[in-house]
Wavefront OBJ file of the C-alpha trace (Angstrom):
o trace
v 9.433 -13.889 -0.776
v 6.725 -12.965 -2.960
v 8.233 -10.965 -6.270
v 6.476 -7.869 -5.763
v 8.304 -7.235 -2.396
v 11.686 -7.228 -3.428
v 13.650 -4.613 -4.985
v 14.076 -0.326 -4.704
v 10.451 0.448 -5.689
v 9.346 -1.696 -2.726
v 11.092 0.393 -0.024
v 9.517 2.740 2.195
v 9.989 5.723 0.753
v 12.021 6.862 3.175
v 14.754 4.060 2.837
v 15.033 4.911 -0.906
v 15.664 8.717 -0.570
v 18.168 7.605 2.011
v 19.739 5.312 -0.119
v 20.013 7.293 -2.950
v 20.944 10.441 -0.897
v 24.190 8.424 -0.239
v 25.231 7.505 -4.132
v 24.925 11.041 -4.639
v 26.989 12.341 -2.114
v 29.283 9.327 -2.919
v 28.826 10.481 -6.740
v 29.625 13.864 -5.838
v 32.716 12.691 -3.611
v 34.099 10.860 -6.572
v 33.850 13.518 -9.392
v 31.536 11.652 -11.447
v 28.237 13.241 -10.586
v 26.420 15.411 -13.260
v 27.116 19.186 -12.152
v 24.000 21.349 -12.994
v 24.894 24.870 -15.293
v 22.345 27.772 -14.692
v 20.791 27.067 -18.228
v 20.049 23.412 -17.922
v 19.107 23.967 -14.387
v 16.482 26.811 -15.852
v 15.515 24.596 -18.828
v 14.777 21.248 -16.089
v 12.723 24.021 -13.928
v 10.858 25.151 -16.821
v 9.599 21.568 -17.519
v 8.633 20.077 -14.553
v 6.721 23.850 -13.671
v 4.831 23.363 -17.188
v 4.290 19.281 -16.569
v 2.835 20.051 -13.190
v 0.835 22.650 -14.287
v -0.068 20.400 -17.446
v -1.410 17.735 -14.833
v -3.240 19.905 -12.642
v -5.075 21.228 -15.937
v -6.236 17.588 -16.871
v -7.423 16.116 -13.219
v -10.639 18.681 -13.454
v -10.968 18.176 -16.848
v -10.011 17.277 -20.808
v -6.084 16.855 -21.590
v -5.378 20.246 -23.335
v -1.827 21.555 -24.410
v -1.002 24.443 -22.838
v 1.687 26.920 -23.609
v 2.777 30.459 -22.953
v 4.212 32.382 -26.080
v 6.649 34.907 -24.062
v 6.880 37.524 -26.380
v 3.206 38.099 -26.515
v 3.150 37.545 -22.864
v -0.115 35.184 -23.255
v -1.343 31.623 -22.729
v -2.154 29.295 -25.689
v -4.472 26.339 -25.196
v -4.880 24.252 -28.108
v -5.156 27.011 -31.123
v -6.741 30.067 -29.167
v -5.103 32.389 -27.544
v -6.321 33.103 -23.987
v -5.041 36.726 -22.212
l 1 2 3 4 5 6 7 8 9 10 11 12 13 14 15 16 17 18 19 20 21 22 23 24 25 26 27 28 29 30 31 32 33 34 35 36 37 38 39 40 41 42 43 44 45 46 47 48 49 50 51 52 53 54 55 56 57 58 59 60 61 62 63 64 65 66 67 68 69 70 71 72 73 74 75 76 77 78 79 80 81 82 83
């Protein structure tokens, strides 16, 4: 068996969410899994919404940070300020 074909990143994609769709549960069953509050569970959301939007930014074009200042209600990319 060739290296490359062994192990969890191997699996059909399918077999791994099953997999690990069953140590969760079994996590869950147990105690020990990590319980979500509202604020980390915001935070986490917040990330992965500003990573995604990060990447969709850079496939059409140059890798600029992007962020939006909340109190001014406005998008920043790289030092201007965009409305």
């Amino acid at each position: 068996m060739a290296k490359e074909d062994r192990g969890f990143a191997s699996m059909d994609r399918n077999k791994q969410r099953d997999i690990a769709s069953k140590g969760g549960k079994a996590a869950h069953q147990k105690g020990s899994a990590h319980e979500w509050t509202s604020d980390e569970a915001r935070e986490a959301g917040r990330k992965g919404g500003m990573a995604s939007h990060r990447r969709s930014r850079t496939q059409g074009g140059a890798d600029v940070p992007f962020e939006i200042d909340r109190q001014n209600n406005a998008q920043m990319v790289g030092n201007e300020q965009m409305h």
